[in-house]
C-alpha positions in Angstrom: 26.2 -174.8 -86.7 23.1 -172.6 -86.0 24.4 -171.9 -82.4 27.7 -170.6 -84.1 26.2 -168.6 -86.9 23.4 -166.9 -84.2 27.0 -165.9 -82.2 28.3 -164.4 -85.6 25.3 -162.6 -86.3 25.6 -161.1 -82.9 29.0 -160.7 -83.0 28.8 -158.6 -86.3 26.7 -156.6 -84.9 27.9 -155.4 -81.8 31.5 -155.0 -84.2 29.6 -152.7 -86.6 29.1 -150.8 -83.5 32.2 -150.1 -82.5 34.2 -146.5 -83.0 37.4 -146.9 -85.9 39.7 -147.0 -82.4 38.4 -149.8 -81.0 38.2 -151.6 -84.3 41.9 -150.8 -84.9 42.8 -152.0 -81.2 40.6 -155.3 -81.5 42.6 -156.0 -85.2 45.6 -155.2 -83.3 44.8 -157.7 -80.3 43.3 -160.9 -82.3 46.1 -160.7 -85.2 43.5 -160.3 -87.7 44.9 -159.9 -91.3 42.8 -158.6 -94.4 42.8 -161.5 -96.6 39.1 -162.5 -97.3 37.4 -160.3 -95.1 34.5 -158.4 -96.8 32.2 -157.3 -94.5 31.7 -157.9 -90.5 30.2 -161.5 -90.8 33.4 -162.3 -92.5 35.3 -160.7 -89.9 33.1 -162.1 -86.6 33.4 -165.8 -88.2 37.8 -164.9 -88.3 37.1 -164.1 -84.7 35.3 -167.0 -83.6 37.7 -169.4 -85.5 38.6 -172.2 -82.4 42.6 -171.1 -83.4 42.0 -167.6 -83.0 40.1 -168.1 -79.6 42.6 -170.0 -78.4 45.4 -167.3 -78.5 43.1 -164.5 -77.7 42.2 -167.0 -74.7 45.6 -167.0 -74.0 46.0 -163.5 -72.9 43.3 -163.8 -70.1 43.5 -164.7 -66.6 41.9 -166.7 -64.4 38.9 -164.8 -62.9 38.3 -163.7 -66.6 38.3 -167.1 -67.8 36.3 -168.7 -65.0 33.5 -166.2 -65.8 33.7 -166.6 -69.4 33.4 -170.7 -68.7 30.5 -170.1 -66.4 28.8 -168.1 -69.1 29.3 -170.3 -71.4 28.1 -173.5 -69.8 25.2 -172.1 -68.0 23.9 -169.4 -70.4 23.5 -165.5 -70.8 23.3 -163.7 -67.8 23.4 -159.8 -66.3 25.0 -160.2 -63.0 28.7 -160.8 -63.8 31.2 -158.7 -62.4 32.3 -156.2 -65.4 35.9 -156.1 -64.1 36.3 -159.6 -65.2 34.9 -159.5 -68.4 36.4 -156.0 -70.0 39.7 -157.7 -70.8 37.2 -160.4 -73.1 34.8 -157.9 -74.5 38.1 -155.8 -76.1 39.0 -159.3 -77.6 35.6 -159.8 -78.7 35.3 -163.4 -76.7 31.9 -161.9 -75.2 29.3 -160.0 -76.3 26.8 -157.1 -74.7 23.4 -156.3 -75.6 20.9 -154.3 -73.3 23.6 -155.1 -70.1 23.7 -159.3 -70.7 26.7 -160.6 -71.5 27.0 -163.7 -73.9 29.5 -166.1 -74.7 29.6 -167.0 -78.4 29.0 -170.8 -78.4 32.4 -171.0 -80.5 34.2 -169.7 -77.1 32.3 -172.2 -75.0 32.9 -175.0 -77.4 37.0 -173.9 -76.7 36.8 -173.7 -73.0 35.5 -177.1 -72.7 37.5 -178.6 -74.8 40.4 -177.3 -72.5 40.5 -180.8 -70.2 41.7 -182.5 -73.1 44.5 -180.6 -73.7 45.7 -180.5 -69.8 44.1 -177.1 -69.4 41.6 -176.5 -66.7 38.2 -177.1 -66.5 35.8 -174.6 -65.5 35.0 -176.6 -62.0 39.6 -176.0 -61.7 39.5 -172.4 -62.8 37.1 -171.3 -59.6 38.8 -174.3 -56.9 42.3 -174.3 -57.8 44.3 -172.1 -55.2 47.1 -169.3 -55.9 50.3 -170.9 -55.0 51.9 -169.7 -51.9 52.6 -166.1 -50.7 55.6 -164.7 -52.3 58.9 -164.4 -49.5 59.1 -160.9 -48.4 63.1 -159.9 -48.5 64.7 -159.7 -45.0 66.8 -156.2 -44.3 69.7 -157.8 -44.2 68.9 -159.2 -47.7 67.3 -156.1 -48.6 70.8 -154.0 -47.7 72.7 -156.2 -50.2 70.0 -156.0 -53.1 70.3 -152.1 -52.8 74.5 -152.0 -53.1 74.2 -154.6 -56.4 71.2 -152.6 -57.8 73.1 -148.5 -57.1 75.5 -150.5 -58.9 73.8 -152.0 -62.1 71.5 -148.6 -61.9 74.6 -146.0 -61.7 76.1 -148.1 -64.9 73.7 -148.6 -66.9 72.9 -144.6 -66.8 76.0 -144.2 -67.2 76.4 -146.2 -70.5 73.0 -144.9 -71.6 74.7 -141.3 -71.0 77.6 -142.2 -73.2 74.7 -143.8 -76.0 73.2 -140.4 -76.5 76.7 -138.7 -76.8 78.3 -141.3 -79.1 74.9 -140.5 -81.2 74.7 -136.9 -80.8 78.7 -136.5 -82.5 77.5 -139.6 -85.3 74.6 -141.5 -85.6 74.0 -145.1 -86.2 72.6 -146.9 -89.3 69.8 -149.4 -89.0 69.5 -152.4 -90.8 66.6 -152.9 -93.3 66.4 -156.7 -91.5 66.7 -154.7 -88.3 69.4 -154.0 -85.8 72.5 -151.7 -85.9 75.1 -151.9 -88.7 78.1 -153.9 -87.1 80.3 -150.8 -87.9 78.2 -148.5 -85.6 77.4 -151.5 -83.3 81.0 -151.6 -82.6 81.8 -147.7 -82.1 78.6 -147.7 -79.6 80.0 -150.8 -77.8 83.2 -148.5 -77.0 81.5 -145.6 -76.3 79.8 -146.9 -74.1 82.1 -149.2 -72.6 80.0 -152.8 -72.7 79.9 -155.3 -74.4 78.8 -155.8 -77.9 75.6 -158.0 -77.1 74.7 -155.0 -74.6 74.3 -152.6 -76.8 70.9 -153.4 -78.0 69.2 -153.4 -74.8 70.7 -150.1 -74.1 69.6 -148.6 -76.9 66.2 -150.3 -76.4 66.5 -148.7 -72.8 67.3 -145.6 -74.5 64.4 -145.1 -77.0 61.7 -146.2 -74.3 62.4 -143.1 -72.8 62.5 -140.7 -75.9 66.0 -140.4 -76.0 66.7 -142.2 -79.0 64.5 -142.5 -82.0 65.0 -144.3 -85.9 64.4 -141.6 -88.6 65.5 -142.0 -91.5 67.1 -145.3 -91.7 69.4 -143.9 -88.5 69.1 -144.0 -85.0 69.9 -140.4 -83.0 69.1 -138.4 -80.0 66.0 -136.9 -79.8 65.8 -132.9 -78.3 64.7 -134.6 -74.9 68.6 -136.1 -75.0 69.7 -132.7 -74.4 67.8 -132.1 -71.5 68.6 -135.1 -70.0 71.9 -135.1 -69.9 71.7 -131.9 -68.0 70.0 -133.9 -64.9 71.7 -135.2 -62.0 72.0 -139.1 -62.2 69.4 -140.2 -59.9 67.1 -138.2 -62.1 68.4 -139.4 -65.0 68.1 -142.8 -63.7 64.4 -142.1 -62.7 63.7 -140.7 -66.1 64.6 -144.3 -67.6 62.8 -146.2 -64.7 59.9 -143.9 -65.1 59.7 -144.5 -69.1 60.2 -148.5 -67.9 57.2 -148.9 -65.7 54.8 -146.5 -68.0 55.7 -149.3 -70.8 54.3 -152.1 -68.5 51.5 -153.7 -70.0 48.8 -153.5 -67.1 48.6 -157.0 -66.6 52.4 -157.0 -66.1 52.2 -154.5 -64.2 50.3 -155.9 -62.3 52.0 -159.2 -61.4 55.1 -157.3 -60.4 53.2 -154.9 -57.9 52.6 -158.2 -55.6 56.3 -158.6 -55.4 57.1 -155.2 -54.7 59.0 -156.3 -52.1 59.3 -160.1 -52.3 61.3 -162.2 -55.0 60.3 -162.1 -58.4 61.7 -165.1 -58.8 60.3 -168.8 -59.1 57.3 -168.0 -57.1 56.5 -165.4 -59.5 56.7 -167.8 -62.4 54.5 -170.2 -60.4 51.6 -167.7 -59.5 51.8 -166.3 -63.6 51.3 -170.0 -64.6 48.4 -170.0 -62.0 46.7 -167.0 -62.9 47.1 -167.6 -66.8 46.8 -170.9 -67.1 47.2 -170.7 -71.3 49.4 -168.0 -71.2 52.4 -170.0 -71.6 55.3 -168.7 -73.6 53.6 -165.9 -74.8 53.2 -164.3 -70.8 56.8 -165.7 -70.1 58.6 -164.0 -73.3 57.0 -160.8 -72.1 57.2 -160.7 -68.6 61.4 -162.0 -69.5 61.6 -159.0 -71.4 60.3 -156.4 -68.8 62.7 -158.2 -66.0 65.4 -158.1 -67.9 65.4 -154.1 -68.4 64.7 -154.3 -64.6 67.5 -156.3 -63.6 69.4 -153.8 -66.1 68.1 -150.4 -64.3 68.8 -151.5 -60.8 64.8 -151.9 -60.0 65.9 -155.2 -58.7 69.2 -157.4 -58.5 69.2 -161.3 -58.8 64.7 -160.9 -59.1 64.8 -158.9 -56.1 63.6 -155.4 -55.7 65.4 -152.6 -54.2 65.0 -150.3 -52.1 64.4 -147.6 -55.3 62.3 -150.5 -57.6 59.6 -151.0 -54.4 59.3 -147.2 -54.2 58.8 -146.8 -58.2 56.1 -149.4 -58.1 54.4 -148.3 -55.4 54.5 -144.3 -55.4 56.2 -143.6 -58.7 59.2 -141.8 -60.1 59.7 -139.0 -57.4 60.5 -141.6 -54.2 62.3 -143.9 -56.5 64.5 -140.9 -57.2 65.0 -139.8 -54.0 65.6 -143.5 -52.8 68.3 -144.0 -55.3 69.7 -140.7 -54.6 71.0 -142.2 -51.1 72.6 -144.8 -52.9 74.0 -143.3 -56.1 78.0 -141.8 -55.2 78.2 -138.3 -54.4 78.5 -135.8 -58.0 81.6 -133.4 -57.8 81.8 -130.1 -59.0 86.3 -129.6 -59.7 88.3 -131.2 -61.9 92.3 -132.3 -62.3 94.1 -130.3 -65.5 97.3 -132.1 -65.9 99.9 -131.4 -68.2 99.5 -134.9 -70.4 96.6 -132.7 -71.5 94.5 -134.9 -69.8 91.6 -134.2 -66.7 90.5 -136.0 -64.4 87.2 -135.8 -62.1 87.8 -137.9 -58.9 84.4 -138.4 -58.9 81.0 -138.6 -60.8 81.2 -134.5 -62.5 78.1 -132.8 -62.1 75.7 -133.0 -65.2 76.3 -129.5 -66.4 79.7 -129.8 -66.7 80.0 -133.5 -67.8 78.1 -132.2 -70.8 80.3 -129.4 -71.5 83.5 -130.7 -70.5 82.4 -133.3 -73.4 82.2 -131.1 -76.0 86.1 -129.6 -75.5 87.3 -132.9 -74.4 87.3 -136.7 -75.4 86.7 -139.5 -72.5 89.2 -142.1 -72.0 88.2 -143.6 -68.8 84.6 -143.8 -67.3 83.6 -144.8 -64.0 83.4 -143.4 -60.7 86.8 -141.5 -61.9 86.3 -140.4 -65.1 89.4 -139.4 -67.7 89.1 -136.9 -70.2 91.9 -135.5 -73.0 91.9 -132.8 -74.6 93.0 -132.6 -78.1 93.4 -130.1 -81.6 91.0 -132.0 -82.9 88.5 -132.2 -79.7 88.7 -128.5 -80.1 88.1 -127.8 -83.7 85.1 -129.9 -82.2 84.1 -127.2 -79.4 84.5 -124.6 -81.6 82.5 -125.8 -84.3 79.5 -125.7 -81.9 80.3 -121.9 -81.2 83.0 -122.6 -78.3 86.2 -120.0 -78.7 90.1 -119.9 -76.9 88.8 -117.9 -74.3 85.3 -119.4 -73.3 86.9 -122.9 -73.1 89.8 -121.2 -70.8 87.6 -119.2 -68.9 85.7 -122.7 -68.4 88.7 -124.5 -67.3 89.6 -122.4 -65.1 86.5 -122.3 -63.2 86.5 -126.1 -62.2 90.1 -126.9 -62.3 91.6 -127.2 -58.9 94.9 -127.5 -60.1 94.7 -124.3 -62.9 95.3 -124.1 -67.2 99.1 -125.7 -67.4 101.2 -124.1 -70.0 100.7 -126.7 -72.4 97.0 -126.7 -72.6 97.0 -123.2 -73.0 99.8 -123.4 -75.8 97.4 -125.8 -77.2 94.1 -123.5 -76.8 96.2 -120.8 -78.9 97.1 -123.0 -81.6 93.9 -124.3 -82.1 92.2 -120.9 -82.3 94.6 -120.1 -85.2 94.1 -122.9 -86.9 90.3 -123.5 -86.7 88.6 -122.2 -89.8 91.6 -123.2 -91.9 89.1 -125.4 -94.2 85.7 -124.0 -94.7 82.3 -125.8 -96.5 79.8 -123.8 -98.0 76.5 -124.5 -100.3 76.3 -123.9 -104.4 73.6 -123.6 -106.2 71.6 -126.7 -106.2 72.5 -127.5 -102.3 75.8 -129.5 -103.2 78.9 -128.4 -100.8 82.1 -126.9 -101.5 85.4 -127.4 -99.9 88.1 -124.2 -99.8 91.0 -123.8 -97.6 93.9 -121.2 -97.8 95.9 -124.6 -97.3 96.3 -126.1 -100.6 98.1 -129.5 -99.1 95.0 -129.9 -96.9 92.9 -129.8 -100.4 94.8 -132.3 -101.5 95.0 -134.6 -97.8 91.1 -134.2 -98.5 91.1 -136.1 -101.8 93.0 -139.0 -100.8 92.0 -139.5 -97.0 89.7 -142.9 -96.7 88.0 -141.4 -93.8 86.0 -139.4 -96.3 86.4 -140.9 -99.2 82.5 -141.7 -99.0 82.1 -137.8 -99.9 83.2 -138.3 -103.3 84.9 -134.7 -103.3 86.3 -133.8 -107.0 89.0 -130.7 -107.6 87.3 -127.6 -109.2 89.7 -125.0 -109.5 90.7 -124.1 -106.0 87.6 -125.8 -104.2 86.8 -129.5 -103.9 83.0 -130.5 -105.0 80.6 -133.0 -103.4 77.0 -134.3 -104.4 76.2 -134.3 -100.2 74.9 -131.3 -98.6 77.2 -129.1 -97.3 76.2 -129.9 -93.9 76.5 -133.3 -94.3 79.9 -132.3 -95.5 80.6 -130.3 -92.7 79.9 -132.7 -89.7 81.7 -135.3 -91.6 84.9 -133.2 -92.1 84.5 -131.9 -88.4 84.4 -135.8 -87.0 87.1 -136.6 -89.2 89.2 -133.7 -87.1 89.4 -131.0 -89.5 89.4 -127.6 -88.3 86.4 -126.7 -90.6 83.8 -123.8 -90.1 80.6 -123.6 -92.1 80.2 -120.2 -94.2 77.0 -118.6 -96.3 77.3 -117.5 -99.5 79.2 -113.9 -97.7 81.6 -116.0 -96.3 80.4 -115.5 -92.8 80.9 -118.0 -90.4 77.8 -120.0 -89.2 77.5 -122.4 -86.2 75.3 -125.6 -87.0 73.3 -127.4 -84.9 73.4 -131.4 -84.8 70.4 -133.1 -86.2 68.1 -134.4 -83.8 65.4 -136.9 -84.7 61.4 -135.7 -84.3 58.6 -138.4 -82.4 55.9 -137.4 -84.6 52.7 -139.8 -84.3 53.2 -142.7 -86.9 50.3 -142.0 -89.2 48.0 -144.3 -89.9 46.5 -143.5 -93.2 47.3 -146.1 -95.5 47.8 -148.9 -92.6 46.3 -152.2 -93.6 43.6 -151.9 -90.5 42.6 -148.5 -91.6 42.1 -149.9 -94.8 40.3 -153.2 -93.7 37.8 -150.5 -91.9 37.1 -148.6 -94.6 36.1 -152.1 -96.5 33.7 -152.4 -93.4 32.6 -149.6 -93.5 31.4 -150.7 -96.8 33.6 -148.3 -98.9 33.0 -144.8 -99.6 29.7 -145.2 -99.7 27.8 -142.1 -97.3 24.3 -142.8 -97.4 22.9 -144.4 -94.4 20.8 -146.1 -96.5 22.6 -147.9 -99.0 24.5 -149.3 -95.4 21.7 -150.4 -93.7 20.6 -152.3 -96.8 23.4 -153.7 -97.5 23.6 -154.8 -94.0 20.5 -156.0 -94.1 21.2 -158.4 -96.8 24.3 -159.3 -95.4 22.0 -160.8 -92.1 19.8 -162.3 -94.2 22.0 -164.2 -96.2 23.8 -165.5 -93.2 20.4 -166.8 -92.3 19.1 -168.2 -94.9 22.1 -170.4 -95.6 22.3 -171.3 -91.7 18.4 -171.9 -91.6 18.2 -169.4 -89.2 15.2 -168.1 -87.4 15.6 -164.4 -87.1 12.9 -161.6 -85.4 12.0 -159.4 -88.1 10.6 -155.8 -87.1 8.5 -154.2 -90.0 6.5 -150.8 -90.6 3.0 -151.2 -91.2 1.3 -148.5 -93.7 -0.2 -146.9 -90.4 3.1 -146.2 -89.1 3.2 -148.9 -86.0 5.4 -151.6 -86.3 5.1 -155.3 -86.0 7.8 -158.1 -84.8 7.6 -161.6 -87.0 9.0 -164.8 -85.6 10.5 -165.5 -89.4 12.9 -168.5 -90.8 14.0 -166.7 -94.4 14.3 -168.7 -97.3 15.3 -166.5 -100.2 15.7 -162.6 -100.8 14.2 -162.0 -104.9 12.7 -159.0 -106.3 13.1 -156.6 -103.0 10.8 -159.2 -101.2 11.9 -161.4 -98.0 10.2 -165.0 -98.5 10.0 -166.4 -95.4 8.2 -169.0 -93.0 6.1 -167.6 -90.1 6.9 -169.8 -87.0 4.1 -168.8 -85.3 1.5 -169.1 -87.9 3.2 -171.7 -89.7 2.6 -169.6 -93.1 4.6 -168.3 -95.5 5.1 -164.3 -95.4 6.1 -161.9 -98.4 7.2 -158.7 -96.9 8.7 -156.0 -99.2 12.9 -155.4 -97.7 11.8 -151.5 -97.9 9.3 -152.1 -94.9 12.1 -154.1 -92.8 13.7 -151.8 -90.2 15.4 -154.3 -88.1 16.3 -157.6 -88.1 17.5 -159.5 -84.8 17.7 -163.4 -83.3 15.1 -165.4 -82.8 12.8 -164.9 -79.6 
């Protein structure tokens, strides 16, 4: 009990010292909540509670641990190598004072107790070999790997491509419980052309690289989509590696540098259990979720690396690029126009004209050949974004190996007569209008189920809604309306799509901001109501614990003077306390203590 309340009392103080980042890091790290935590004795005893050690413990490895246990069992020392002991003093499992490191007996206590429970013992942790090397991959191996992973990589860019598209023409709902609504789950599935299950991974995939991003209750692209659909795949692709391996966690990252080039199979789940020996589930689940994205990107196929995965881990995004760029199929730069109304690239298009080619036309078949159609409503669609007859023409003409056939261009003329036929404007008070020349489209608006959800009312020759008018707008215009929106002179005006903003989450009112600001002992300015109280606060600690404690005073000359002290009460603004030393009992007035420390 005294050896555990001398390890708070340090604890507490070396926490007290600490900035508000690393507070908020360390509360992060040990799962600390708020609930009855006063002060930083109440928060050192919630760290050095034998449950909470035990997880924290859990996220160390082996070197760390074996220097932690030989701290523990043979006392304080200065000599330790700091690279093994960083990871512990973060989780507050050691402590620092004047460059020697000590382990709170309530750690110690943990580690030894570790045999018992099939853990090892400190005498294991420094004896206990690795497990053998990893296999390297032969060529022939390695040749395969690479075909599988350009494969898994050149799809899952692909469908990641198709994410942000489906997202910049609607956007998806997110559950309060969290996950997509099934409705938008669905139309992403189809987009995108996978499977249902897939699409959360993908999207996952998709927001690690700020692509994606939840604002609002929705998910939708972010301004970097834009941009990125613009690069050529093997850049895309390196975009989404690149945002994969800066998410690593550094001990993961770690472990999967060793097999840059070997399996990352069984052998890899053998040396983890090695060099975390507590990690159990916890290291697994993560290190799962990580190779999974992997497997996803192409970095590796069947828990091998490629080719492009071995250079990303070991030189980064630019060789990983270029490595998959000899693997990824060749981009083309003409297109089919056939008479169906439909085109077809024989090959992957080139970014800048997938992307525009998007906006005039629908896709219908993706792959390596990709099918597009062209439609009266895919071109209300164009135009809406400030596309006209002749600019989609002119377009179509430049990459069509095969011309505009009269159709399509009978099509691009009817289009441009009809687009503008229904137009949505803003009233006073922000709601929308609806007017049209067209009175049966009015009334098609008021009983069609696709936008029922607008709730728009007849008012005299308009139709009324409570929503926005661009709300209104993009709704009519994914519905396949030829609508235009108008300001208040009736003048056309092209909208832009929402895009969501990654502003840094604040951190104001978060429950560890507010657990510091309780530490901190409330609003309270004065450096010397805190060092009182703090004061106090060690006192107390020893006088229930029976603590011996090194008290420094200020004598009336000015010098000062340690005392070997056990306290026994605080009264008055006087310390009673027995002299060790002397073996009397001192009075000393708490205005003349400046410091208060363990027992020499």
């Amino acid at each position: 009990m005294p050896a555990a309340d001398t390890s708070a009392l340090a604890l507490a103080g070396q926490l007290r010292a600490l900035g508000d980042d690393a507070l908020i890091e360390l509360l992060a790290a040990r799962e600390i909540r708020e609930t009855g935590i006063r002060d930083f004795f109440d928060l050192a005893d919630a760290l050095l509670d034998p449950e909470s050690i035990q997880r924290a413990l859990a996220h160390l490895d082996r070197p760390t641990l074996a220097t932690l246990a030989d701290l523990g069992e043979h006392g304080p020392a200065s000599d330790p190598d700091p690279a093994h002991l960083d990871a512990a003093l973060k989780l507050a499992l050691v402590t620092e004072s004047d460059g020697v490191f000590t382990v709170p007996a309530s750690v110690a206590e943990r580690l030894r107790q570790w045999p018992t429970e099939g853990l090892p013992s400190l005498d294991e942790l420094t004896s206990v070999p690795p497990p053998p090397a990893i296999a390297p991959v032969s060529r022939v191996d390695a040749r395969f790997t690479d075909t599988v992973a350009s494969e898994r990589a050149f799809g899952t860019t692909t469908s990641v491509a198709e994410l942000v598209t489906a997202l910049q023409h609607e956007t998806a709902r997110e559950l309060a419980r969290g996950g997509v609504a099934l409705p938008d789950s669905k139309r992403l599935s189809a987009a995108m052309g996978v499977e249902l299950d897939a699409v959360p991974s993908l999207l996952e995939i998709a927001s690690r690289a700020n692509l994606t991003a939840r604002q609002d209750g929705r998910w939708m692209p972010t301004a970097a989509a834009t941009e990125w659909l613009l690069l050529s795949a093997p850049e895309r692709w390196a975009r989404l590696a690149e945002s994969w391996m800066d998410a690593l966690p550094a001990d993961i990252r770690g472990l999967l540098a060793l097999g840059s080039h070997a399996s990352w199979g069984e052998r890899l789940d053998d040396y983890t259990n090695w060099l975390y020996p507590a990690g159990g589930d916890w290291m697994r689940e993560r290190i799962a979720t990580y190779t999974r994205d992997a497997e996803l990107l192409g970095i590796t196929a069947d828990s091998v690396p490629s080719t492009p995965g071995s250079a990303l881990l070991a030189g980064g995004p630019a060789p990983a690029a270029e490595a998959m760029a000899q693997l990824f199929p060749a981009e083309v730069h003409t297109v089919y126009v056939q008479h169906d109304l439909s085109i077809v690239s024989p090959g992957p298009l080139a970014a800048g004209l997938d992307s525009r080619l998007r906006a005039i036309a629908d896709v219908e078949g993706r792959g390596l050949a990709t099918t597009y159609r062209v439609s009266p409503a895919s071109l209300y669609r164009a135009m809406a974004t400030g596309e006209t007859a002749s600019s989609v023409r002119q377009f179509l003409s430049e990459i069509s190996s095969t011309g505009i056939p009269q159709p399509l261009d009978y099509l691009l003329n009817e289009a441009a007569a009809r687009y503008g036929l229904v137009r949505v404007g803003a009233i006073d008070g922000g709601r929308a209008y609806v007017r049209s020349t067209d009175d049966t489209l009015l009334r098609t608006l008021l009983v069609d189920q696709d936008v029922a959800a607008l709730g728009l009312t007849r008012a005299g020759d308009r139709l009324l809604s409570r929503f926005d008018y661009e709300l209104v707008f993009w709704s009519l215009a994914e519905a396949r309306y030829p609508v235009v929106a108008e300001d208040s002179a009736g003048r056309v005006v092209v909208l832009a799509r929402r895009q969501a903003s990654r502003a840094a989450p604040s951190t104001a009112h978060s429950p560890a901001v507010s657990l510091i600001e309780k530490l901190r002992l409330g609003s309270s300015s004065d450096p010397e109501v805190t060092g009182q109280a703090w004061l106090s606060r060690q006192l107390d600690v020893a006088i229930r614990a029976k603590l011996g404690l090194t008290v420094t005073v200020t004598l009336p000359d000015g010098s000062s003077m340690d005392y070997q002290l056990e306290p026994t009460s605080v009264a008055g603004g006087r310390l009673r306390a027995r002299d060790r030393k002397s073996d009397i009992e001192r009075t000393l007035p708490l205005s003349s203590i400046v410091a208060v420390g363990p027992a020499l």
